[in-house]
C-alpha positions as CSV (number, residue, x, y, z in Angstrom):
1,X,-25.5,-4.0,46.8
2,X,-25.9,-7.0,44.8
3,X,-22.7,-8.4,43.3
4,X,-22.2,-8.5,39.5
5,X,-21.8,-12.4,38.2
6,X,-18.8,-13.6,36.5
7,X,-21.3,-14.3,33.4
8,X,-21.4,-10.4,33.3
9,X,-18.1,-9.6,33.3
10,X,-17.0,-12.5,30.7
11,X,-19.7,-10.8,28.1
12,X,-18.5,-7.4,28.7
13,X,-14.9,-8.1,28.5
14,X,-16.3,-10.2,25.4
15,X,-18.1,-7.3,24.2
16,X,-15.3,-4.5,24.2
17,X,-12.4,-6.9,22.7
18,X,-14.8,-7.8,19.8
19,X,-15.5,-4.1,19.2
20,X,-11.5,-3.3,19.6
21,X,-10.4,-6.5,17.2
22,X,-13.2,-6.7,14.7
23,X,-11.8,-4.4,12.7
24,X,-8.3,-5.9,12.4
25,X,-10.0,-9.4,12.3
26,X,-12.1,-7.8,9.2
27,X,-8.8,-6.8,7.6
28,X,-6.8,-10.4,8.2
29,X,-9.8,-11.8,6.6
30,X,-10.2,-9.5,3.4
31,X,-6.2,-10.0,3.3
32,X,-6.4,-13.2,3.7
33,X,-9.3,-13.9,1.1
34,X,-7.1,-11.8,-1.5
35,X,-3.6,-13.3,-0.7
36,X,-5.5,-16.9,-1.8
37,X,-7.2,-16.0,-4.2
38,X,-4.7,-14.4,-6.0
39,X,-1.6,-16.7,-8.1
40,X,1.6,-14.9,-6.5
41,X,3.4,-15.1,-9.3
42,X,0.8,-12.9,-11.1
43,X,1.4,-10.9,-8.0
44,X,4.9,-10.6,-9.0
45,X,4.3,-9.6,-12.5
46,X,6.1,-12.9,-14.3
47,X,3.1,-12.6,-16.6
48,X,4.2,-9.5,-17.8
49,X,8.1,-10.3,-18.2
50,X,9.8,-12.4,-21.1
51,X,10.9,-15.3,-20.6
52,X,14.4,-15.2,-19.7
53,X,17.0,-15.4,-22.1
54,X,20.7,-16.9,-22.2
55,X,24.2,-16.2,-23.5
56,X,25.1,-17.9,-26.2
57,X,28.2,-20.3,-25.7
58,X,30.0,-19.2,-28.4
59,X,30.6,-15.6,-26.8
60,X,34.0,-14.5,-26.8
61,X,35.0,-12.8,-23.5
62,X,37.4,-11.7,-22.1
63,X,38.5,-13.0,-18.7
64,X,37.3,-11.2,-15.7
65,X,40.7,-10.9,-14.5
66,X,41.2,-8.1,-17.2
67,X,38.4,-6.6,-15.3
68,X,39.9,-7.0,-11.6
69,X,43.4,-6.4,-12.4
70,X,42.3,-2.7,-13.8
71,X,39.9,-2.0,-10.9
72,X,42.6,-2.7,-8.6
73,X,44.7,0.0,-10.7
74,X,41.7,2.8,-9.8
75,X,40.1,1.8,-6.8
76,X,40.6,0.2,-2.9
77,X,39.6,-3.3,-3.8
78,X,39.7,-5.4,-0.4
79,X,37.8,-8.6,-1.8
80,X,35.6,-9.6,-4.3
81,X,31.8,-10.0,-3.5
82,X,30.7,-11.4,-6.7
83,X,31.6,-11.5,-10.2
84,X,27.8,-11.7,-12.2
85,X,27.8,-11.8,-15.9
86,X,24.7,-9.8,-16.9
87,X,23.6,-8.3,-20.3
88,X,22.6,-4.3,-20.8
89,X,21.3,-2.9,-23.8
90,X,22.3,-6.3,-25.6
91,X,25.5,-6.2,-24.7
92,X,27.5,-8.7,-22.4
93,X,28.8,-7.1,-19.1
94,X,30.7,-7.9,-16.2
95,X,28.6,-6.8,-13.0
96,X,31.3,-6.7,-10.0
97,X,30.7,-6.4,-6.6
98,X,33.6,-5.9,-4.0
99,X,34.5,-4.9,-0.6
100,X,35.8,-1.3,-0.1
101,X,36.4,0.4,3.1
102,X,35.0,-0.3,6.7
103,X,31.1,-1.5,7.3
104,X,28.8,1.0,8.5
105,X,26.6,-1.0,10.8
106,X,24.3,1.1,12.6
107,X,23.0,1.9,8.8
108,X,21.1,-1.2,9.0
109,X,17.4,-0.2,9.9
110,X,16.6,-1.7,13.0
111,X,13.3,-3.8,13.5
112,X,13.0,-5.1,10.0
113,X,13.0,-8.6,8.7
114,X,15.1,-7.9,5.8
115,X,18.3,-8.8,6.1
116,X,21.1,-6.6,6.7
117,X,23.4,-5.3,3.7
118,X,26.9,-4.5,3.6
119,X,27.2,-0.8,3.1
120,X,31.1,-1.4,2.0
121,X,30.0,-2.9,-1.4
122,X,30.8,-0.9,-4.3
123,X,30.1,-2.2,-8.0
124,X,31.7,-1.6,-11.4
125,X,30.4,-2.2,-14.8
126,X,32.8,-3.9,-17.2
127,X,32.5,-4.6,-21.5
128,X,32.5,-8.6,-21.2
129,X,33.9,-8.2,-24.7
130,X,36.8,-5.5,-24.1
131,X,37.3,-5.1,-20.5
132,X,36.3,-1.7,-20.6
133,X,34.8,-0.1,-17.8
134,X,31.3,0.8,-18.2
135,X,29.2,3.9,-16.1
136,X,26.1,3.8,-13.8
137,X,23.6,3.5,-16.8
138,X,22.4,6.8,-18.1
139,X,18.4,6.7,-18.8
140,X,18.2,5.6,-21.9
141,X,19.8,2.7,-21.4
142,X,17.6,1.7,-17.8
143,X,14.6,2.4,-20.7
144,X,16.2,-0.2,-23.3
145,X,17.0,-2.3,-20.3
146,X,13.0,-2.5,-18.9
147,X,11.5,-2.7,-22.2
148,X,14.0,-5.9,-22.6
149,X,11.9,-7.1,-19.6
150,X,8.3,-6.7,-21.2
151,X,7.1,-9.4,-22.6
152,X,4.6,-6.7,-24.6
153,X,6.4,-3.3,-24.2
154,X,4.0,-0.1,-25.0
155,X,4.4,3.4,-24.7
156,X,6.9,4.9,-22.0
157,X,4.5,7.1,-20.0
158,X,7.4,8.8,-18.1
159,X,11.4,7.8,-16.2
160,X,11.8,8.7,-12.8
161,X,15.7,8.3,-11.2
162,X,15.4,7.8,-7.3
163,X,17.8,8.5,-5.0
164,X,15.6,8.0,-1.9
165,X,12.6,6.3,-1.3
166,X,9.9,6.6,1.4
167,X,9.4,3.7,3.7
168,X,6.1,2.9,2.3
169,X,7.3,3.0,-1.6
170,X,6.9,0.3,-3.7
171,X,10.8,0.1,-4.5
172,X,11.4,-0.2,-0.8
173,X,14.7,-2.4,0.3
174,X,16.0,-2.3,-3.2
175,X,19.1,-0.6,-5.0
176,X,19.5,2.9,-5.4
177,X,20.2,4.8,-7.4
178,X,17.5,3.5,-9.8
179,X,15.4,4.5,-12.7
180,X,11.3,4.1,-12.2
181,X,10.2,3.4,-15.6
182,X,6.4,3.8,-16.0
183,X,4.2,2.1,-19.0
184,X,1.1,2.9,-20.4
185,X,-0.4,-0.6,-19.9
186,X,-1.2,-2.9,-18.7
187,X,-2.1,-2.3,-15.0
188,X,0.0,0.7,-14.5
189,X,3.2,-0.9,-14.8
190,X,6.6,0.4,-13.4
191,X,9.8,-1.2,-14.6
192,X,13.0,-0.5,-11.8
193,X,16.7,-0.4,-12.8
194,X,19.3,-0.4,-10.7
195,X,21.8,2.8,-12.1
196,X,24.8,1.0,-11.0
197,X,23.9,-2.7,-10.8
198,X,22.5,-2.4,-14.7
199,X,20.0,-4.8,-14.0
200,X,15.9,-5.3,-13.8
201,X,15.4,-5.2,-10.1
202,X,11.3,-5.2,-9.8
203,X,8.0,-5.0,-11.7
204,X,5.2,-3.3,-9.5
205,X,1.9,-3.3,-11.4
206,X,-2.0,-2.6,-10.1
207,X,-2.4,-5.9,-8.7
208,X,1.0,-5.9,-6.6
209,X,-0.1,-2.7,-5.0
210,X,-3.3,-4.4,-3.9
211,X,-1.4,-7.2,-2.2
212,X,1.1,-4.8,-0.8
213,X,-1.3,-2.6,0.7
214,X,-3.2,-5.5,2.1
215,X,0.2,-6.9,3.1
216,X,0.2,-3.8,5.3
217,X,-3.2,-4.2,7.0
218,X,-2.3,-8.0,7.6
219,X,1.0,-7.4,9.5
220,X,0.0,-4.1,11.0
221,X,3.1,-2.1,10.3
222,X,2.4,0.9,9.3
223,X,5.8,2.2,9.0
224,X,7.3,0.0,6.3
225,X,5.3,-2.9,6.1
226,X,7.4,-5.6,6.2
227,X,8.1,-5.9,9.8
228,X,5.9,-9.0,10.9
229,X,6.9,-9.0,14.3
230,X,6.0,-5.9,15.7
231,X,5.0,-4.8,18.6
232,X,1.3,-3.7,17.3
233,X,0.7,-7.1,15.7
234,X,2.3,-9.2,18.6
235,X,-0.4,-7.4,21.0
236,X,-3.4,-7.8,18.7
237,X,-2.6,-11.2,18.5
238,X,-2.8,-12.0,21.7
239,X,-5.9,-10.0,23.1
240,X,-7.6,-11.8,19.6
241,X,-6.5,-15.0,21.5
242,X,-8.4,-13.9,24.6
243,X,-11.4,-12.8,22.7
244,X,-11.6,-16.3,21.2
245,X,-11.1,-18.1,24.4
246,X,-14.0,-15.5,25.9
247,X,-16.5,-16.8,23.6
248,X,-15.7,-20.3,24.4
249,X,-16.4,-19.8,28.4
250,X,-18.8,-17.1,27.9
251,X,-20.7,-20.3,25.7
252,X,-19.7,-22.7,28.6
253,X,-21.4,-20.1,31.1
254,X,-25.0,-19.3,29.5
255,X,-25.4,-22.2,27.3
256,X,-29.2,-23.6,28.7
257,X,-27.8,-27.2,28.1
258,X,-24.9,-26.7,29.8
259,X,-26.6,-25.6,32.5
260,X,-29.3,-28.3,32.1
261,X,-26.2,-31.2,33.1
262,X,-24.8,-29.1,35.9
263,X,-28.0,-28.9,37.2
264,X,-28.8,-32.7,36.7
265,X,-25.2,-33.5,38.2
266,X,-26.1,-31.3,41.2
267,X,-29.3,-32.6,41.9
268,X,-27.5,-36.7,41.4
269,X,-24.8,-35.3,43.9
């Protein structure tokens, strides 16, 4: 039985890894065309916000240890995370973050890049004027707070409040409890608040979902999309790598020049 040549078995193995990868190669390609053709901060829907405004410095507030000093009063206040002054519904607020209780750490998702959160931060909203606390915001509020985000704001197509969200949603790794607030142009836009926070946390529009969904198909996590070191996309990488460096011998092997010098060189030797 005659023996199969190496030549053989380079272009099969050739073969098979280009029918296995050409797809994923197809998709880092189509992801990679769109990702650079595309201005990310259009991605990110600053074209679609106003331009951020600032507090006057002739405000008069109160100081924020009115606001600690009565928090301490109601609640377990270990330490202070941050003290953020933040505006809602045109009015100046005190946004407060601060430690309460133990960590939870095994709340942390494992296997994502995102960095780990404390899940011992609580927040309370505070009057910057009076001191006075200040609920999680109710809906119309979120709604004046979005539409203080458009730089064009249009009809209110509907207000969704989350309390969960899937892995795959657009408002992944973000604040909850939050209101979605959906517009009737341009591009589909959704608006999300942050109930206790007060503040605009994202802008998700047509465009963005493109990216994001291409995002997905570029790093190959198809459980929440964010993970770029997986397991899938480390092993793809790799056997892409050997399909590459298959071509290169497999050209080396059954190139008619090449084998035009080795025969020359054999024939000098």
């Amino acid at each position: 039985m005659k023996l199969k040549s190496n030549n053989y078995y380079i272009r099969k193995s050739h073969r098979y890894l280009g029918i296995i990868l050409g797809v994923q190669f197809l998709f880092w390609t189509l992801g990679g065309l769109y990702f650079s053709w595309n201005d990310i901060d259009k991605v990110h829907g600053d074209h679609l916000r106003k331009e951020k405004r600032y507090f006057p410095t002739d405000l008069k507030l109160v100081s924020p240890r009115v606001v600690m000093d009565a928090l301490k009063t109601s609640s377990k206040v270990d330490s202070v995370h941050s003290v953020q002054l933040i505006e809602i519904a045109g009015t100046p607020a005190y946004q407060v973050r601060y430690f309460s209780g133990e960590m939870d750490h095994s709340a942390h998702k494992a296997g994502t890049h995102m960095p780990a959160q404390p899940t011992n931060i609580k927040v309370q909203l505070a009057n910057a004027e009076t001191g006075k606390f200040i609920p999680a915001l109710s809906e119309v509020e979120a709604v004046t707070v979005a539409k203080n985000q458009m730089a064009d704001p249009v009809k209110v197509e509907k207000v969704e409040y989350l309390t969960e969200v899937g892995a795959h949603h657009e408002y992944r790794e973000k604040p909850l409890p939050a209101y979605a607030v959906t517009f009737s142009k341009p591009d589909n836009c959704t608006v999300y608040v942050s109930a206790e926070l007060g503040t605009f946390q994202a802008i998700r529009h047509n465009q963005w979902r493109v990216f994001d969904f291409l995002w997905m198909l570029h790093t190959m996590d198809y459980e929440g999309r964010d993970n770029f070191g997986n397991i899938l996309l480390r092993a793809f990488s790799i056997f892409g790598l050997f399909t590459v460096l298959s071509g290169f011998v497999l050209y080396y092997v059954s190139s008619p020049s090449v084998k035009k010098v080795k025969k020359r060189m054999h024939q000098v030797s």
